[in-house]
C-alpha positions as CSV (number, residue, x, y, z in Angstrom):
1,X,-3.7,9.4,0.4
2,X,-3.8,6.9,2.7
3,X,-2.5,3.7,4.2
4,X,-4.0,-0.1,3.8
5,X,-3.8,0.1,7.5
6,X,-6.2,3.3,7.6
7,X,-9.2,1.3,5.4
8,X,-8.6,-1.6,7.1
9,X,-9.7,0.2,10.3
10,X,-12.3,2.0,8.5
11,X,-14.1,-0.8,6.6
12,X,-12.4,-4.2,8.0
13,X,-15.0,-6.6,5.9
14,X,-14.3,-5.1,2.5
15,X,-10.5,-4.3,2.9
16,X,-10.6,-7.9,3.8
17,X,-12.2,-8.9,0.7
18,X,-10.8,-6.7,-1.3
19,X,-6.7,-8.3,0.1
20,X,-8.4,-11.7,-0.5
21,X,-9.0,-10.7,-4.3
22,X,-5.8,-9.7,-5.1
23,X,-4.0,-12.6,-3.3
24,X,-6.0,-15.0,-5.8
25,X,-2.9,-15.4,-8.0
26,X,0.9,-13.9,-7.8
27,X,0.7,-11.9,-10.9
28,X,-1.5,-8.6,-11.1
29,X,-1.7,-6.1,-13.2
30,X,-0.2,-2.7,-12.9
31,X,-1.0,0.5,-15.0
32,X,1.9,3.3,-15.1
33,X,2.9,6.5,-17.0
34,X,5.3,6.4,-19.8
35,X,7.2,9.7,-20.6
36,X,4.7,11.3,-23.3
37,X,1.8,10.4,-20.4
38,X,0.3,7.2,-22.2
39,X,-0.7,3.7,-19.9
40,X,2.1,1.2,-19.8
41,X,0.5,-2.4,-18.3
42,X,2.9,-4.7,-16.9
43,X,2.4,-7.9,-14.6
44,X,3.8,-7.2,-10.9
45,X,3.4,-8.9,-7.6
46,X,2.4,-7.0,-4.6
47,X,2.5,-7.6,-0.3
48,X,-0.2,-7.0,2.2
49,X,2.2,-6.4,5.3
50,X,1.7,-5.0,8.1
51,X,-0.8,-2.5,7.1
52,X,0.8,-1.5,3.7
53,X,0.4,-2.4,0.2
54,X,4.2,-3.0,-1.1
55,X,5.7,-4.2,-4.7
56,X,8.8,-4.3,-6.0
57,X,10.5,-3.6,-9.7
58,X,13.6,-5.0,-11.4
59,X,16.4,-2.4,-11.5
60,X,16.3,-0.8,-15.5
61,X,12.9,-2.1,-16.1
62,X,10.1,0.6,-18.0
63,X,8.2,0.1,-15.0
64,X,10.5,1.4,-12.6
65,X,11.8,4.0,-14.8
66,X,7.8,5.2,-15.6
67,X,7.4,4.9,-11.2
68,X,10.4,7.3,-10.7
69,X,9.5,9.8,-13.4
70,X,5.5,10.0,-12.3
71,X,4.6,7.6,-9.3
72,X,1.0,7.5,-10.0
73,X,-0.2,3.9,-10.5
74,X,-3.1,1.6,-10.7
75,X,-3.4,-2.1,-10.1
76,X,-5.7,-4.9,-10.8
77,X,-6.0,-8.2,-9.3
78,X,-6.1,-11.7,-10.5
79,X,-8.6,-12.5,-13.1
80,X,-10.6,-14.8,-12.1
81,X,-13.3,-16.4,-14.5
82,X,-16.8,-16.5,-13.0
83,X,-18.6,-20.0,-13.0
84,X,-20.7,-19.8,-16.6
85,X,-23.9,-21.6,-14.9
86,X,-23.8,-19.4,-11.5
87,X,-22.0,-15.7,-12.2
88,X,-23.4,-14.7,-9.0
89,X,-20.6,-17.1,-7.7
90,X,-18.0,-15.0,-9.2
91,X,-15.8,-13.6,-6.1
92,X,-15.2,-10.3,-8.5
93,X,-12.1,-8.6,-8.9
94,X,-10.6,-5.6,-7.3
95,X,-8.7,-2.4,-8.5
96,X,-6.6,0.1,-6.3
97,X,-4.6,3.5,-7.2
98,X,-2.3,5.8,-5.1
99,X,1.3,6.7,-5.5
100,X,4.4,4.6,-5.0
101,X,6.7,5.8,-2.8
102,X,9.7,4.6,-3.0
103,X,11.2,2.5,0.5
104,X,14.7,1.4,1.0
105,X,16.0,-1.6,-0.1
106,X,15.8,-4.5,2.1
107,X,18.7,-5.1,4.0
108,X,20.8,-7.5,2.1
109,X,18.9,-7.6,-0.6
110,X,20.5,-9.5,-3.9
111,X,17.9,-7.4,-6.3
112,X,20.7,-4.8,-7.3
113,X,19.2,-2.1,-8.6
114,X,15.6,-2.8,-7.9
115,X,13.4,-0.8,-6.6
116,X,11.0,-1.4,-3.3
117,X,7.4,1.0,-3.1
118,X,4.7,1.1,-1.1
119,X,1.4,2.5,-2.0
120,X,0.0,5.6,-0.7
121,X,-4.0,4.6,-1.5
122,X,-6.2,7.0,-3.1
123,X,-9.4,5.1,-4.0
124,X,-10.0,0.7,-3.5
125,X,-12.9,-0.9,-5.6
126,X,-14.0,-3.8,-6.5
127,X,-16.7,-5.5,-8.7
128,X,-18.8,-8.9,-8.6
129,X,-21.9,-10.0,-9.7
130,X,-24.8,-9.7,-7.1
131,X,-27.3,-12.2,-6.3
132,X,-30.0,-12.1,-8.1
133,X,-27.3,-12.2,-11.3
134,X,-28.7,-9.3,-13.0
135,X,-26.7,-6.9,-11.8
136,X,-23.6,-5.5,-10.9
137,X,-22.4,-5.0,-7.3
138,X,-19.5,-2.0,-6.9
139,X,-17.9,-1.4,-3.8
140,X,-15.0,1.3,-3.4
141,X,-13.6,3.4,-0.9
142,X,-11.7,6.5,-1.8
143,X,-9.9,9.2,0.6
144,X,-12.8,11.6,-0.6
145,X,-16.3,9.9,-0.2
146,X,-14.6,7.1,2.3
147,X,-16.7,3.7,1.6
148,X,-19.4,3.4,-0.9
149,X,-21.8,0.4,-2.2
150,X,-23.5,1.2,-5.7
151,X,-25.2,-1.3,-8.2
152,X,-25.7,-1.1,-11.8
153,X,-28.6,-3.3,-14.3
């Protein structure tokens, strides 16, 4: 696993468009595991601060129960529609899963109950149209393979 900090020194440019697709909108989309093992999608918002990736959950909400039973996770960003007469225009969108771990509350915080993660990365991606508009662009980086830039027809 590793920290936003570590693949924003490792690839700056795409961590940097890859935090710029995800602050797009306030509400993203996270995946987690409900008790039999099944996806569970709910909205969430989510920090890019100093070097880490941190959300927060509403004390007795599925989503923080699912977190502290199995704290594996993934999260999409904003959709964003691309532009029908240029896709190639499309900024893409951008996907990331890790583990939450769990942080301490904020000091003085008036979310009782709530709880406070940040992610522990395993693998970024993200997806737009490339230019031509005939194919798919797919950039990732993962703690495995590090950065990667693939295309598909």
């Amino acid at each position: 696993m590793a920290s936003w900090q570590e693949i924003e020194n490792d690839k700056p440019e795409f961590a940097a468009r890859v935090k710029a697709l995800f602050e797009a909108g306030t509400n993203k989309t996270i995946a987690t595991l409900r008790r039999d093992g099944s996806p569970r999608i709910s909205g969430t918002e989510l920090k890019f601060d100093a070097g880490e990736v941190t959300f927060g959950s509403m004390g007795g909400s599925m989503k923080l129960l699912d977190i502290r039973r199995d704290p594996r996770i993934a999260i999409h960003s904003p959709t964003l529609e691309p532009p029908a007469d240029h896709p190639e225009q499309w900024p893409g969108d951008a996907k990331l899963a890790g583990n939450a771990v769990e942080t301490p509350s904020p000091e003085g915080s008036p979310h009782e109950g709530a709880g406070f993660f940040r992610v522990d990365v395993r693998e970024v991606s993200m997806t737009y149209v490339g230019d031509p508009a005939d194919h798919l662009v797919i950039e990732s980086w993962d703690t495995k393979h590090g950065y990667r830039r693939r295309t598909r027809k």
